[in-house]
N, C-alpha and C positions, 0 to 999 in steps of 0.2 A: 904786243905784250903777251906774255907765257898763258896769266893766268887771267882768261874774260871775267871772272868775277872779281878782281881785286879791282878797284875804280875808286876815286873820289865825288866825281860828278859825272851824268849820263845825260847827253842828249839825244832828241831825235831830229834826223835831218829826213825830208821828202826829194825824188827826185820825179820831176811832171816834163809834158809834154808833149805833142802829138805821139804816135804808136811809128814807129822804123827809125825817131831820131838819132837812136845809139843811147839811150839810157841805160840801157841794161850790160851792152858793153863798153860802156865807159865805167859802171860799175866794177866788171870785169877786169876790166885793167888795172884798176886802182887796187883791188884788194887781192887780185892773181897774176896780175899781168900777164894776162890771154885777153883775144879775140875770137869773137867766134862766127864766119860769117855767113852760119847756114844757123842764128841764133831764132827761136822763134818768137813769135808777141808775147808779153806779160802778160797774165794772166790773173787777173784782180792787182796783187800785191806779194811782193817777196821781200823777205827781209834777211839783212844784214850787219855785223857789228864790229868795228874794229876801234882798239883803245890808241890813247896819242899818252906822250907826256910832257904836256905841257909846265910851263915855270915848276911848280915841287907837284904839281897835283898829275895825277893820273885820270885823264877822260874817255870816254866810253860814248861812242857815236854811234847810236841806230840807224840803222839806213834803211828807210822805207823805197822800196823799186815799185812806184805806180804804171796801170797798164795807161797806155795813150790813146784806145777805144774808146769811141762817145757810150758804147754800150756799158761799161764799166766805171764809169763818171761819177753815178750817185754812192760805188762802192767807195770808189779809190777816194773821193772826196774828206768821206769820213774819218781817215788817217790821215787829213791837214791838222786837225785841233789839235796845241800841245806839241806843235814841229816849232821848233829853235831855228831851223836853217832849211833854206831847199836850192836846190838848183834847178831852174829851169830852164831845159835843152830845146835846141831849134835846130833844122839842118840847114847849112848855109847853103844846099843844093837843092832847096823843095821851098818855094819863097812861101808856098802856104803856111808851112809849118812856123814861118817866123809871124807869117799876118796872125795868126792864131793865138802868138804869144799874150794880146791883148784877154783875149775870153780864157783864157788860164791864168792871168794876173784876176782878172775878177771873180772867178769862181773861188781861188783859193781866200779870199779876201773875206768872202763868204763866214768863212770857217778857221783858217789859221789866226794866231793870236796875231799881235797890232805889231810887235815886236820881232816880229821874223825878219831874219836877216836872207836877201835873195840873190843868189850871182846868176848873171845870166848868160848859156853857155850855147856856142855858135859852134856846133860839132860837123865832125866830117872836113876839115879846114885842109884836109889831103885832099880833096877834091876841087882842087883850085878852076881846072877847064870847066868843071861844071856850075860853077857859082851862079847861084840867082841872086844872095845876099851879099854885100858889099860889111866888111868889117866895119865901115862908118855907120851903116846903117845900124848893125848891133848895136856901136857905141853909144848912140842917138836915142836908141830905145830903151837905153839902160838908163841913159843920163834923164830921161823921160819918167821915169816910173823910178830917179835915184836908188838902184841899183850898182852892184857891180858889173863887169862886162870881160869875157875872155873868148877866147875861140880856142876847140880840143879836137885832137882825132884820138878815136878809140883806139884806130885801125894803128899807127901806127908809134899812140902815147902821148905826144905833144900834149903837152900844159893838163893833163889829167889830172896827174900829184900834185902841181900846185893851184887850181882849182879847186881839190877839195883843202888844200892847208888850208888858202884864203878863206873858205868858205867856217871850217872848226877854226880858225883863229879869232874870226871874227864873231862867232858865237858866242866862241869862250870867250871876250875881251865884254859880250853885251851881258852875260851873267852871270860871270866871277863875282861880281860883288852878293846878288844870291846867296851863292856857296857860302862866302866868308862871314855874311850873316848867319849863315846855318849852322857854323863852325861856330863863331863867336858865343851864339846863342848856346849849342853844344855846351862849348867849356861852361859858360857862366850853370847853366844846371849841373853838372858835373861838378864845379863849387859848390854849389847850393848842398850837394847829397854828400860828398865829403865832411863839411861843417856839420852837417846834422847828423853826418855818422860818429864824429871825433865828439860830439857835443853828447850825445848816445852812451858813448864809451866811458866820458868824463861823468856822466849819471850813473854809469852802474859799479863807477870803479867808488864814487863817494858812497854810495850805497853799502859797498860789501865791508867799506872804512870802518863806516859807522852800527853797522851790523857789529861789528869785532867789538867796538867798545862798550857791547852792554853783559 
């Protein structure tokens, strides 16, 4: 969208997981479509924003890019609270990174609301010779911890764009009804200040009536 400020509703989404999974360029891809592969580690946190438009409404995605350093744990943590969505990335060619995915599902747990919605993404899937993770095994761990489940290259694009659609559609589908309460609620005050303006207007127009008739 042209204009970042026009939006209807805004969410924020987290992206975790060990530090060299391709978070940052899978970011990348999605909002530039570049690679970069002399990219270096995140550092705290970077942020990013891109709007969708969804059914009539216009949505607004923060994207929070967490670093994957244990040094940086207690920061990055504290931009869980208040996340709508996260992805959490594992390299399908570092089998640590995916043991890990357990102490990153609890620490966020920690602190994200109850209601987060999580896809769980098996990046670097170009690197088929080097695999330590088997796609089943993703699927297994997602179906574990009922998630979703995909495999992405940064490197070369596969399933990026529709990872994150999955991921703001399913957002948007857990708190559109929010919005519509906010909306609803909106109009009915909006009544409410109308009527007591017209009601306002009917008082001062009887007033100047009766003014006249003395």
């Amino acid at each position: 969208m042209s204009n970042e400020n026009n939006f209807d509703m805004i969410f924020k989404i987290i992206l975790i997981g060990d530090s060299s999974v391709g978070k940052t360029n899978i970011l990348s891809r999605y909002l530039n479509n570049t690679f970069d592969e002399e990219i270096k580690p995140t550092v705290g946190v970077e942020f990013n924003s891109k709007s969708f438009k969804i059914e009539d409404n216009i949505v607004k995605a923060q994207i929070w890019d967490t670093a994957g350093q244990e040094r940086y744990r207690s920061i990055t943590s504290s931009y869980y609270k208040g996340a709508k969505g996260c992805l959490l990335v594992y390299d399908i060619s570092k089998k640590k990174s995916f043991e890990n995915i357990d102490k990153w599902i609890s620490q966020f747990k920690e602190t994200a609301d109850n209601n987060i919605y999580v896809l769980l993404i098996g990046n670097k899937c170009d690197l088929e010779n080097e695999r330590e993770v088997t796609k089943e095994q993703g699927e297994e761990k997602a179906k574990f911890y009922n998630m979703a489940f995909i495999e992405t290259s940064a490197l070369n694009g596969t399933n990026v764009e529709k990872a994150f659609e999955l991921l703001i559609n399913e957002v948007y589908k857990k708190n559109c009804h929010l919005f519509k309460k906010k909306v609803s609620l909106s109009l009915s005050d909006n009544a409410v200040s109308i009527e007591k303006e017209n009601k306002e207007e009917e008082e001062k127009k009887e007033k100047k009536e009766n003014k006249c008739c003395f």
